[in-house]
N, C-alpha and C positions, 0 to 999 in steps of 0.2 A: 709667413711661411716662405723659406727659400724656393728660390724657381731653379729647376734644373738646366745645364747650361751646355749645349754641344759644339762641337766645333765643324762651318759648315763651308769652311774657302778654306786653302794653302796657297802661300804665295811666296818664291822662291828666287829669289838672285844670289848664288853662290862662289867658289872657287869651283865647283866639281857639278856644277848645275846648273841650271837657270831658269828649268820648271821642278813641281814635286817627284814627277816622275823620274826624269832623268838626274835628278839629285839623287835619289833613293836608290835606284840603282846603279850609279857610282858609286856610292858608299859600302852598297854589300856586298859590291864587286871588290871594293879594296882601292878603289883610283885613288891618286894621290894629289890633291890641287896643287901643289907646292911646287915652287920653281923659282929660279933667277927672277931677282927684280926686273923688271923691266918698264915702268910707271916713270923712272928717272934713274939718273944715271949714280949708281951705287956704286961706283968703282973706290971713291974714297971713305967709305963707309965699313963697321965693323962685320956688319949683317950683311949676306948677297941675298937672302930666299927670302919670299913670301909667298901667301895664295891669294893669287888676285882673280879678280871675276874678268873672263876672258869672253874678247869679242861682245863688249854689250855695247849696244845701241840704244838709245832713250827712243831715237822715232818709231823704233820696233813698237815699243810699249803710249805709244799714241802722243807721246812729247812733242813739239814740234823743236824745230834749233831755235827759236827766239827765245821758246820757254826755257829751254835745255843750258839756256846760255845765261841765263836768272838763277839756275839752281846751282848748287854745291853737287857734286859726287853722290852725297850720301845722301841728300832727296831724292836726287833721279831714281837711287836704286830702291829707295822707298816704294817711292812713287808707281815703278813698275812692279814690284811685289806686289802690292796691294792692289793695282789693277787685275794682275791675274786673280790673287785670292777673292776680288769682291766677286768678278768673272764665272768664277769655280763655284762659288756660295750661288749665284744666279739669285741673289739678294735683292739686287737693281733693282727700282721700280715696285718693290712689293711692302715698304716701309714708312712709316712716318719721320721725314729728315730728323725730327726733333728729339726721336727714341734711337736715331743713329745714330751712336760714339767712335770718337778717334781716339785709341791711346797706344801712343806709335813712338818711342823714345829712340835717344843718338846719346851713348855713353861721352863722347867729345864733340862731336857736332860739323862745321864747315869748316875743319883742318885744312883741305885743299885753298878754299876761299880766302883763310887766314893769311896763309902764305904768300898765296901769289901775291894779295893788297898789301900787306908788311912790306914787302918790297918795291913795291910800288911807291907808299910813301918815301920810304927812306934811298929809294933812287931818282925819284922824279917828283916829288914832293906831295903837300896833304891834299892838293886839288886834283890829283890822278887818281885818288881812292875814287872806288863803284860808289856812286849811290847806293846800290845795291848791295854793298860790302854785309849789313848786318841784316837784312832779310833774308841775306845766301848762309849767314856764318850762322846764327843761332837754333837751337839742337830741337826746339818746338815747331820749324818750320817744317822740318817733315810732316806732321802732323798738321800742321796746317793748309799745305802744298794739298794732301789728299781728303780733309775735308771739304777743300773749294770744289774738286774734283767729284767728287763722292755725294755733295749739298749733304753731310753729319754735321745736323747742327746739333744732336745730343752731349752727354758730357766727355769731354775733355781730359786727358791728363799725360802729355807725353813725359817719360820718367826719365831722370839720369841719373843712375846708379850702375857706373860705369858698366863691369864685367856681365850684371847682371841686371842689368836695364831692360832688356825685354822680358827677362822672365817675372819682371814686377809688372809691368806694362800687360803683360796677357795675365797676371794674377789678379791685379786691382780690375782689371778688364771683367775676368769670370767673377769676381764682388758683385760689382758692378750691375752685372746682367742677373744674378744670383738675387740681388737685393730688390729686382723693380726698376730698378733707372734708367735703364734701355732695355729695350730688346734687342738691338745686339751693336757690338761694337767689333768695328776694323784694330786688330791688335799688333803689335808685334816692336821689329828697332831693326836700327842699320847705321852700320859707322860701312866711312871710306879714309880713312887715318893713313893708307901706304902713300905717303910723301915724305919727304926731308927731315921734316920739321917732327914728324910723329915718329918714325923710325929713330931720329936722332935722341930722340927724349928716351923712347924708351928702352933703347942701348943702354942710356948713361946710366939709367936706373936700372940697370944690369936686369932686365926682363926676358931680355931676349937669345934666343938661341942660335950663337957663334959659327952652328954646323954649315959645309959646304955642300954635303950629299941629302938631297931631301929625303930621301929613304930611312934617314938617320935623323932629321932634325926637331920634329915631333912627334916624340915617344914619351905617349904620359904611360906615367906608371913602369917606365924602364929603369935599372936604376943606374943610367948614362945618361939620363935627361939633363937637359943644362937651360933651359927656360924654352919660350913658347914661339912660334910664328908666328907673324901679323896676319890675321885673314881682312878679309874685307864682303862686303855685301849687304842684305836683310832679305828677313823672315816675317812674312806677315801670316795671321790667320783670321777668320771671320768667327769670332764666338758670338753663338745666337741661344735665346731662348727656346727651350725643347721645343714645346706644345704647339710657340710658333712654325719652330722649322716643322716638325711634325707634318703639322696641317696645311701647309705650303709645297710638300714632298719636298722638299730637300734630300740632298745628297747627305750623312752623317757619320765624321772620320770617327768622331771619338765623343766620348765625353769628358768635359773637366771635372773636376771632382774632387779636388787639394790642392789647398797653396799654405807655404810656410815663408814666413818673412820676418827676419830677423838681423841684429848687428853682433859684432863681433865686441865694439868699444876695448880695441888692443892696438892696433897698430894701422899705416895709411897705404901699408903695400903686404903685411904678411901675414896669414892667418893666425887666431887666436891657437897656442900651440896645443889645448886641450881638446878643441874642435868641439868646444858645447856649445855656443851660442849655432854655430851651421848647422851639427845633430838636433836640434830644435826645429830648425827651418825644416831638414827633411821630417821628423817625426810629426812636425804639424800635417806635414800634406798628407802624410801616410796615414794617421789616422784619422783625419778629415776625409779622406778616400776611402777609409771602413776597411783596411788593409786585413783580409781575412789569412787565419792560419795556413798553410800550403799553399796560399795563391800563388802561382805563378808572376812572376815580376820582372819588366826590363828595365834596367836603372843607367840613362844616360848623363854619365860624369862629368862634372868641369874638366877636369883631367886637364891640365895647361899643359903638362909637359915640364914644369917647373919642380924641382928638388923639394921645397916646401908644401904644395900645393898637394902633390898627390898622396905623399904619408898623411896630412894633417885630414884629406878628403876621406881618404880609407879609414881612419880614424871616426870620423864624421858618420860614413854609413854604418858601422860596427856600433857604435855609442847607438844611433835611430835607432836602428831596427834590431840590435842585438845578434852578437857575433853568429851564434848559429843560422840565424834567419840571413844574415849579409851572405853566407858561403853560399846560400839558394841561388842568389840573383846572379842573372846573365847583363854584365857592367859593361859599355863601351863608353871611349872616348872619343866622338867626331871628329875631336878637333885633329885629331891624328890625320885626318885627311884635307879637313879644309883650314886648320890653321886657329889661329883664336879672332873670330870676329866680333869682339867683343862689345860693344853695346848689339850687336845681331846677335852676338853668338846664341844667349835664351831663347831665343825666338827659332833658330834654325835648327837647333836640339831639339827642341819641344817638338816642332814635326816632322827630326827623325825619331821622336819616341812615338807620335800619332800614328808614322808608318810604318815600323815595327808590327804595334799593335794590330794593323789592320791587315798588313803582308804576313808574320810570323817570321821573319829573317831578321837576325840582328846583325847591325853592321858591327865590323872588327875594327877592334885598336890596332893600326898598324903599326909597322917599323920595330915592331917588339923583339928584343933577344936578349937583353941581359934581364933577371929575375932580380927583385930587389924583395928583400923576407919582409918589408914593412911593409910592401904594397903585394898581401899576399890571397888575395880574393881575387873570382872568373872576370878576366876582364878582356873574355872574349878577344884571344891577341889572333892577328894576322890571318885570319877565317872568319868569314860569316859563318852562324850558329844559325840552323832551324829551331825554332822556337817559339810555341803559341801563348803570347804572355797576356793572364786576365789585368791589369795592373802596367802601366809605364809612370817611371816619376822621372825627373830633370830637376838636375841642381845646378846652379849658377853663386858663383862667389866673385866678388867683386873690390878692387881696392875700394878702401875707406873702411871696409869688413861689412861689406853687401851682402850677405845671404839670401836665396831665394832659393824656391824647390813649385813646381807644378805636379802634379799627380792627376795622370787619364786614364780612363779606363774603355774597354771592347765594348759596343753597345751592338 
């Protein structure tokens, strides 16, 4: 018999936040992370904007600089997610290490690391690489970094599925706990890719969005979009066993309750143009969720901001759930404010869909002004919406044709 599965930590490094709190309400306030690079110097670069996580510190989050200088970007920010979220959960101490799991994935992994030793070799030669080069660069060290941390010697599995890396990461996670295997596992993913080298790539493959005004520059669902922002950060959460957290009093954001997971087998950067294999992903969650008639529902979107992306996504929730039932749903797109953090990005959606759920406030898609008739469902543009939703689902698509979808529910 399946075991019911809650979610009982958040853990938050953002563009627009750095705990769940002060995330959540940046967002329904409309803040906008985005701004001039400033990580390195973009003057000869096509792209000026991204959202970067501002003012972090690893010693804040118990790092010290010996460790801190061991790790890639995107552990650190791992790492201090997940210390708040284990923090939040007050899980510590109350568990057998061997029923505690890590499944904490990075869509690219130590892009910063890459870099710098890439040039290292080829200006100083192969005896100035780190030691340290591939313990900092590979995308399971997050996961590993916070098992040492944590003593989770349960099961394992940090995902890379690019765009949509943590929202497989926290689905196989609630499997996982659902099945018996743990009683609860630290979930979630975090990229830090705003450097040279990832910005440059993802130019070339014309991803990104050319705009100078960040007001303007991610607008999913506008139909002036011209591709996505680089965000950066992670999103951890602590999914635990009910009965456990129950009888331990824990605190209780949400329940899991749906995961759909699915490929596209079409193309390595652009959605299947029918949108069946993603409308699977969501319909699995949804009715693994038990999605009742007139339930109230909040549905936070990939929504990249990208031309393709957002007709083929709108497409995607009309095909699930069926046109009239799609005009119900109250739709944002985060990333309109923190940018696309893409192997985070699943993980930081999912708990603004946890706190939606459990505030009633949906945050808005900002920058919205041109209407585009293909993207023609609520998608909550430029105002937060009151809204008491029984039901939140998160969909994540991912190149390679990733599909993923979570589905929470009010407990």
């Amino acid at each position: 018999m399946s075991k019911r599965v809650v979610v009982t930590g958040l853990g938050v490094v953002s563009p627009v936040g750095k705990t769940p709190g002060e995330f959540y309400k940046n967002l329904t306030s409309g803040v906008c992370g985005i701004g001039p690079i400033t990580r390195f110097d973009a003057s000869g670069f096509k792209v000026s904007l991204a959202a970067e996580v501002k003012d972090f510190s690893p010693e804040f989050y118990g790092i010290s600089h010996k460790d801190a200088s061991h790790m890639d970007l995107f552990t650190q920010f791992a790492v201090a997610a997940a210390r708040d979220a284990v923090e939040d959960s007050g899980i510590a101490g109350t568990i057998d290490p061997e029923r505690f799991g890590v499944y904490v994935g990075s869509g690219i992994g130590g892009m910063n690391t890459f870099t710098a030793e890439s040039r290292k070799l080829f200006e100083r030669g192969p005896d100035r690489v780190s030691p340290f080069f591939i313990p900092m660069l590979i995308s399971n060290i997050a996961a590993g970094q916070i098992s040492i941390r944590f003593n989770a010697q349960g099961p394992s599995l940090p995902v890379a599925t690019a765009c949509a890396t943590s929202t497989n990461s926290i689905g196989e996670a609630f499997r996982a706990v659902s099945a018996g295997w743990a009683d609860a596992i630290i979930a979630g993913g975090t990229e830090a890719a705003i450097e040279p080298l990832g910005i440059a790539g993802f130019i070339n493959c014309k991803a990104l969005s050319l705009a100078t005004d960040p007001k303007r520059a991610s607008i999913p669902f506008d139909k002036e979009r011209n591709g996505f922002i680089m965000g950066e950060g992670a999103g951890i959460v602590v999914l635990e066993e009910y009965e456990r957290a129950k009888a331990r009093g824990a605190k209780i954001y949400a329940e899991a309750v749906g995961y759909g997971n699915t490929l596209d087998a079409y193309h390595v950067t652009h959605p299947r143009p029918d949108a069946a294999p993603s409308s699977r992903a969501i319909k699995q969650a949804a009715e693994q969720a038990g999605i009742l008639p007139g339930e109230r529902v909040y549905f936070n979107a990939h929504g990249t901001s990208t031309p393709v992306n957002d007709t083929t996504e709108t497409k995607a929730i009309k095909t699930a759930l069926g046109e009239e039932r799609a005009r119900t749903l109250k739709i944002s797109s985060t990333k309109s404010m923190t940018g696309h953090m893409l192997g985070a990005a699943g993980a930081i959606e999912a708990i603004a869909s946890i706190l939606t759920l459990r505030e009633g406030v949906v945050p808005p898609t900002i920058g919205y002004a041109v209407p585009d008739p293909e993207c023609d469902l609520d998608y909550t543009v430029n105002e937060a919406a009151r809204f008491d939703p029984a039901l939140a689902i998160s969909v994540s698509l991912g190149f390679g044709g990733h599909n993923a979808c979570l589905a929470f529910r009010k407990v």
